[in-house]
N, C-alpha and C positions, 0 to 999 in steps of 0.2 A: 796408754791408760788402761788400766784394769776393771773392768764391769764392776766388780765385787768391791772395792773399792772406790765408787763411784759416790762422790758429794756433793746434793744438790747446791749446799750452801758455798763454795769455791767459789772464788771470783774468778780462776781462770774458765770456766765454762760459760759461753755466749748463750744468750736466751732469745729468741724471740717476744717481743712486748705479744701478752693475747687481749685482742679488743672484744673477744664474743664473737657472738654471730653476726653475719656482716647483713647488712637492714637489704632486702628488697630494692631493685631498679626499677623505675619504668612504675605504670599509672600502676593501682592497687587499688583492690576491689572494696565496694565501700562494706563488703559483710567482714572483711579479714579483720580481728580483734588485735592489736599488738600483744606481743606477748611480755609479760614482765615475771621475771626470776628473781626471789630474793635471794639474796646470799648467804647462805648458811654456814658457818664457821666448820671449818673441816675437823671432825673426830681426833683428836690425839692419834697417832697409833705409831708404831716404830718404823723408821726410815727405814725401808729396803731399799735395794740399787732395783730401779727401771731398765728395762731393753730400754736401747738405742730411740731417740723418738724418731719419728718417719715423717714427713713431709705429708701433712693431708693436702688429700686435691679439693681441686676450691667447689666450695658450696654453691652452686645452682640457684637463683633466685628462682621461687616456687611460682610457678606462671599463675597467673589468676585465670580464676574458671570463667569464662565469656556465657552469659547468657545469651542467649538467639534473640535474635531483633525481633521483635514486631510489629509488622510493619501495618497503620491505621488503614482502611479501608472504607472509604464515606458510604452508607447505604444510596443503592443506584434507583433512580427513578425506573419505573417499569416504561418503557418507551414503544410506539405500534410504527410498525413497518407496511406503509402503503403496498400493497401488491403489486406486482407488476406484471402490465398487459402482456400477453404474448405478441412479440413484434411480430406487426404486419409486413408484409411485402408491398411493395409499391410499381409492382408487377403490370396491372390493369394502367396505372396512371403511365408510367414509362410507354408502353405500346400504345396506349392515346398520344401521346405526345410525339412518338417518332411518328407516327400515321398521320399525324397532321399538317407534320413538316415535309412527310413524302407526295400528302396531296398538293400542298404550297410548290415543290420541288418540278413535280409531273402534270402543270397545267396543262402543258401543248398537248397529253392523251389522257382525254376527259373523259374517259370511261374508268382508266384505273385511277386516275387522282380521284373520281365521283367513289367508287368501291374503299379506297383507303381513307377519305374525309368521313366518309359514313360513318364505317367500322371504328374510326379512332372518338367519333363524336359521341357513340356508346359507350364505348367503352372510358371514356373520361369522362359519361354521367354516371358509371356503375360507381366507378373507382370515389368520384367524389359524394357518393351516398356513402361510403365505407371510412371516411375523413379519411382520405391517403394525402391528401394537402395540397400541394403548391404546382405539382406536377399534373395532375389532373388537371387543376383549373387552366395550365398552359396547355394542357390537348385539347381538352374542349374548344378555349380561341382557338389555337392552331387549325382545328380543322372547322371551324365554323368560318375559320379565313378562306380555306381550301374550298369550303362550297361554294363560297359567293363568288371566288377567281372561276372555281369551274363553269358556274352558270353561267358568268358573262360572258365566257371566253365561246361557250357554246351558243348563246342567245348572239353573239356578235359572227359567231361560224355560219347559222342559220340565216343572219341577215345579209350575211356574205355572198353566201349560194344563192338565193332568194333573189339578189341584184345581180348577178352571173348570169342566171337563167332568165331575169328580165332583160339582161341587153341582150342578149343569143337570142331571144324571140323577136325585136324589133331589128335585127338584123335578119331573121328569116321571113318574115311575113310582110 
């Protein structure tokens, strides 16, 4: 077939049906306007022969513009954070309490279980003027236990020796 010679009106020439523009897929933004085209009768003018038509690539549906979310945010109450104490040690209470269990431990020598019940009985009044808590209050007993084992043990030593040396005398004299 001859370019120049070329008839739109033949019926041996195959057409494509054209439907326009092909509409948008997928959600669509509610600012986009449809667009509407009148049809306006095409100008008289004289048939020339057209090049060849070419195959257009297909139209892209135009993506919609995404506004950025925003996202509500409730106003926050202004809220107060208690301080917090600097943590104590419970230092003083611990050594009352093992002192107390080593005067309970060390009765049969009444001299160091007397020296470690002392020393843990102070120092488990210091600790519990300082609220060190529960640990104090068990050295304190503990060694308040440890006195009272000591002095018996010793008031029972003294009575011991005391009836020794009264039978040794009624066997010497």
């Amino acid at each position: 077939m001859d370019y120049k010679s070329f008839d739109p009106q033949s019926q041996d020439v195959q057409r494509e049906p054209d439907f326009g523009r092909p509409e948008p897929m997928g959600p669509q933004s509610v600012d986009a306007q449809p667009e509407f085209t009148c049809a306006q009768p095409a100008p008289e003018a004289p048939v020339q022969p057209e090049a060849p038509v070419q195959p257009e690539a297909p139209v892209q549906p135009a993506q919609p513009v995404q506004q950025p979310y925003q996202v509500y945010q409730a106003p926050q109450q202004p809220y107060y954070v208690q301080p917090q104490a600097p943590k104590q040690s419970k230092g003083m209470a611990i050594a009352s309490m093992v002192l107390g269990i080593c005067s309970i431990v060390f009765f049969s020598t009444v001299f160091i279980s007397l020296i470690c019940a002392i020393v843990g009985l102070v120092l488990g009044i210091v600790a519990k003027k300082k609220n060190q808590g529960g640990m104090a209050t068990a050295g304190i007993v503990t060694s308040i236990i440890g006195i009272v084992i000591v002095v018996i043990v010793f008031v029972f030593a003294v009575l011991l020796v005391g009836e020794v040396f009264n039978q040794l005398s009624y066997f010497y004299y």
